[in-house]
C-alpha positions as CSV (number, residue, x, y, z in Angstrom):
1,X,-14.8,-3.5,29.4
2,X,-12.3,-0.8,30.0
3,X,-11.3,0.9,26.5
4,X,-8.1,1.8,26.1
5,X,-6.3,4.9,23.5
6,X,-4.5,3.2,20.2
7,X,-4.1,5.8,17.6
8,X,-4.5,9.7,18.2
9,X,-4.1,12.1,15.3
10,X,-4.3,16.0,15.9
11,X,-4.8,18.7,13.8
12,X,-3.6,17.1,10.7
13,X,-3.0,18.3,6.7
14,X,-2.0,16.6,3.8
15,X,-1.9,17.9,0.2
16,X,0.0,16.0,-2.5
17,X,1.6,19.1,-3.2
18,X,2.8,22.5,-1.3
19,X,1.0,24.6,-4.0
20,X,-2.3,22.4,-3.8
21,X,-5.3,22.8,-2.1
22,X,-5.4,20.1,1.5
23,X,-6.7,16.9,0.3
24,X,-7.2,16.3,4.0
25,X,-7.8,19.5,6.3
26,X,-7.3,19.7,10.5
27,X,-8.1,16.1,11.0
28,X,-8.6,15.3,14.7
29,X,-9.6,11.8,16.4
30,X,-8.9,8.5,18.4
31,X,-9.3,5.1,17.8
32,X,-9.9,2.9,20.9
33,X,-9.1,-0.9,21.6
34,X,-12.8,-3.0,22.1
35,X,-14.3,-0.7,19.1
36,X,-14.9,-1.2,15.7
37,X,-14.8,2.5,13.6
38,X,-15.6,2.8,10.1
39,X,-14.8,5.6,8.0
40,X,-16.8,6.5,5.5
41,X,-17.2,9.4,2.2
42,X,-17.0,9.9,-1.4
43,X,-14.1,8.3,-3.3
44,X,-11.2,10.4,-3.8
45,X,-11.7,12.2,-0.3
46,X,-8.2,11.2,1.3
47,X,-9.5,7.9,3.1
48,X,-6.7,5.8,1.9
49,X,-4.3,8.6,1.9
50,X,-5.2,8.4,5.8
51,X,-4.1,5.3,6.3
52,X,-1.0,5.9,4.2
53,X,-0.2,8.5,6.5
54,X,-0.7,6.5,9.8
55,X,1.5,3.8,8.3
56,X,3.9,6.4,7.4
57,X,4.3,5.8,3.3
58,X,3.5,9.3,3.2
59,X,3.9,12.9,5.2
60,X,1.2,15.4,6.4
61,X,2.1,18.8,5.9
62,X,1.5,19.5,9.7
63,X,-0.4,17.7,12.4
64,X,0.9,15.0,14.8
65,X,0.1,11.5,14.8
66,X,0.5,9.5,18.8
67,X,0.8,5.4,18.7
68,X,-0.2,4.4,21.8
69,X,1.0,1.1,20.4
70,X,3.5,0.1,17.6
71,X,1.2,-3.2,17.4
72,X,-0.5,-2.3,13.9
73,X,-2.0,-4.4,11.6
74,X,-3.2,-3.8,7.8
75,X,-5.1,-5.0,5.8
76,X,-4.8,-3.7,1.8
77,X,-8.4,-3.5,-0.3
78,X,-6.2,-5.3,-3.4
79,X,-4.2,-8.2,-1.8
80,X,-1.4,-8.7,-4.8
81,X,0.8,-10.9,-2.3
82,X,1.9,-14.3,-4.3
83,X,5.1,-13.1,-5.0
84,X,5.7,-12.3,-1.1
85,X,3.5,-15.6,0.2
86,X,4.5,-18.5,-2.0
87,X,4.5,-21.0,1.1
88,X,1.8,-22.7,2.1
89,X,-0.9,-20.9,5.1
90,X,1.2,-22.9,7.8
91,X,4.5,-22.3,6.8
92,X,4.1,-18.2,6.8
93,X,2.3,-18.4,10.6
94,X,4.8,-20.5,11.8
95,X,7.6,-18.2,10.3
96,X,6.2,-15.4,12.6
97,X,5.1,-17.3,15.8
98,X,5.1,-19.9,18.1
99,X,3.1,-23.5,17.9
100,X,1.1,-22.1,20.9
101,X,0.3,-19.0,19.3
102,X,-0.2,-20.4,16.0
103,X,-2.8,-23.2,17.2
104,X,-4.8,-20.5,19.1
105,X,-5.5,-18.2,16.3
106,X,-6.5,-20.7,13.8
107,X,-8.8,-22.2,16.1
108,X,-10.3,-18.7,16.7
109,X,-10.4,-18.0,13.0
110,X,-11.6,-21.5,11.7
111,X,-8.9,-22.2,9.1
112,X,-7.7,-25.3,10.4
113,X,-8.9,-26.5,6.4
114,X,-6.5,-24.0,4.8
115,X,-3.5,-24.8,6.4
116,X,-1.6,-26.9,3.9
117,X,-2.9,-25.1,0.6
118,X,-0.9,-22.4,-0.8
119,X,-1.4,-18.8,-0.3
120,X,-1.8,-18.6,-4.1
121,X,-4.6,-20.9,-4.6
122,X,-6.6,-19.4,-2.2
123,X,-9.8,-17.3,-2.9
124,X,-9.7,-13.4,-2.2
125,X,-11.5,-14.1,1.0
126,X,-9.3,-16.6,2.4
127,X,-6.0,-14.7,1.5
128,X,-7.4,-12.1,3.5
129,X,-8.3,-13.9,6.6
130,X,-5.1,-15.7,6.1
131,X,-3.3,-12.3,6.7
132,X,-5.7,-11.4,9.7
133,X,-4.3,-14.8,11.0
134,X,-0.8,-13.3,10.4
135,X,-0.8,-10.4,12.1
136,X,-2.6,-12.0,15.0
137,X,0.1,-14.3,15.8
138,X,2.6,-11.1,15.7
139,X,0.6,-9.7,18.3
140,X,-1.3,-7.0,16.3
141,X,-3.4,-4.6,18.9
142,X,-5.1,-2.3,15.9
143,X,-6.4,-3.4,12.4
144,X,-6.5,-0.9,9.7
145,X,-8.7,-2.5,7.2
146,X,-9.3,-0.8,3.7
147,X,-12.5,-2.1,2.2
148,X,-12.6,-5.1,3.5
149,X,-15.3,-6.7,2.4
150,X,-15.1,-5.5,-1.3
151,X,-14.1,-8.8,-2.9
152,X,-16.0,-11.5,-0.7
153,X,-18.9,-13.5,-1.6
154,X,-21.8,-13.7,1.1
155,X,-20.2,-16.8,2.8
156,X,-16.7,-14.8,3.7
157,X,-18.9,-11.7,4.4
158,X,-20.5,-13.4,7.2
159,X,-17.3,-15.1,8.5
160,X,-15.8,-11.3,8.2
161,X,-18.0,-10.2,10.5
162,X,-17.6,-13.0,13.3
163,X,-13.9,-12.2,13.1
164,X,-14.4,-9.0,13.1
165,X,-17.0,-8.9,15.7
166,X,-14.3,-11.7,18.3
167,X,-11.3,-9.5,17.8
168,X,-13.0,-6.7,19.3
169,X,-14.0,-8.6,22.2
170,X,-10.6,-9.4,22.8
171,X,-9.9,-5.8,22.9
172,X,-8.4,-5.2,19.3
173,X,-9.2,-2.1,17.7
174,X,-10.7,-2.1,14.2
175,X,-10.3,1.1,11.7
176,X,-11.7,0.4,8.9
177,X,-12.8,2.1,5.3
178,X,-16.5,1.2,4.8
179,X,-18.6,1.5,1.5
180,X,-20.8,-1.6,2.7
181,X,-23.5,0.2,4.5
182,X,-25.0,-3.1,5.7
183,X,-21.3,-4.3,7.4
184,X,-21.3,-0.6,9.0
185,X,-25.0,-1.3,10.4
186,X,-24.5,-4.4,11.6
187,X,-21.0,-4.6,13.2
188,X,-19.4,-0.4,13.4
189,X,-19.8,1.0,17.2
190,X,-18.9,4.5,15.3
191,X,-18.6,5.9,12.1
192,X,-15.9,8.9,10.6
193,X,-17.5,10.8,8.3
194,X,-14.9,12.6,6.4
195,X,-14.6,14.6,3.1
196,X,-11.6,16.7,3.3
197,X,-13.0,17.6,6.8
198,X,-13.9,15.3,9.8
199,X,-18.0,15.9,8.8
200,X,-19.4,13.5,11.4
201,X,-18.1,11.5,14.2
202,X,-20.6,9.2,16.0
203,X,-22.8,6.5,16.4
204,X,-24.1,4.6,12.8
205,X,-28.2,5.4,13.7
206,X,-26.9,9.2,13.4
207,X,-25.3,9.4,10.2
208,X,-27.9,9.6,7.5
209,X,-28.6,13.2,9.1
210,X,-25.6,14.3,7.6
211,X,-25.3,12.5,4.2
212,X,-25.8,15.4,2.1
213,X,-23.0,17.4,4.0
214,X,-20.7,14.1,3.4
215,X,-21.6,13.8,-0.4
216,X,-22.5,17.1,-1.6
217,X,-26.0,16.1,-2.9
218,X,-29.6,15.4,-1.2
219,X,-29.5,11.4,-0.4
220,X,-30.7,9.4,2.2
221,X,-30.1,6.1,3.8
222,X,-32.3,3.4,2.9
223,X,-31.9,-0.3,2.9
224,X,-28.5,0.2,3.6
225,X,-27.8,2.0,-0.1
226,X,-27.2,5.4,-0.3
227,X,-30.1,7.2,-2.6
């Protein structure tokens, strides 16, 4: 299994204003295809404000960010999408693919029983593999997935993580904002640690050394719950 380079970023700031402290200060890495990479920290550290960046909804004050691939993927925490989804599961893959390609992914992804139903009747978990589906009939090569288990029940937590788990074998890269400390266990190959700085970049069995530089207070990791 050959890893490839996705997504670079390289020495990058971002404040909200000129005048205003960085919200997100000389931010270095690379995210890989056939690896899943959480990031991780307190709310209100910049973590979605990354990801707005990489999309490009907003502009660093200096750094540089390198696509290796245009292929991208994302997957929003809050998935308000009725009013851009009123077709039924089938109609919106086959308005982006072929039959072929279309067949394929459900298979993979098991939806074959959500095909006719309407994207606004389905539950939060289904929407949201519904728009994995989506962008893997465009061809996505990197998922950037904001809290994505926030809003499932146990049953679509444990299909997340097959889907999750089969898309990396197939050599998509996963980026991903994590507060589930069990899901970043069980499934991450490395974590981001990052509060304002990049505090820890590694493997998951390392990162309860550096909790209390990553929240600001003594805490340890036990039973996958921060304490």
């Amino acid at each position: 299994m050959k890893k490839t380079l996705l997504l670079e970023i390289r020495n990058l700031y971002f404040s909200y204003s000129p005048t205003s402290k960085p919200l997100l200060e000389n931010i270095n890495l690379k995210i890989y295809s056939h690896e899943i990479t959480s990031l991780v920290g307190p709310n209100g550290v910049g973590k979605t404000t990354l990801f707005k960046i990489i999309l490009g909804f907003y502009k660093p004050l200096k750094g540089k960010i390198i696509f290796y691939t245009r292929n991208i993927g994302y997957i929003p925490q809050f998935l308000n999408l009725e009013n851009l989804y009123p077709a039924t599961v089938k109609e919106i893959l086959y308005s982006v693919g072929t039959e072929e390609k279309v067949k394929k992914v459900v298979k993979e992804l098991h939806i074959d029983n959500i095909l006719n139903r309407k994207f606004v009747s389905l539950s939060g978990g289904q929407k949201q593999i519904t728009l994995i589906a989506l962008n893997l009939v465009k061809g996505v090569q990197l998922f950037l997935m904001d809290e994505p288990t926030s809003a499932l029940d146990p049953h679509y937590q444990k299909h997340f993580i097959f889907i999750i788990e089969n898309l990396k074998k197939q050599g998509i890269g996963i980026f991903m904002i994590n507060h589930d400390l069990y899901l970043l266990k069980k499934v991450s190959d490395r974590v981001i640690a990052l509060n304002r700085k990049i505090i820890y970049d590694g493997p998951p069995e390392n990162l309860d050394k550096y909790l209390e530089k990553i929240y600001f207070y003594p805490c340890e990791l036990r039973d996958s719950q921060i304490v």
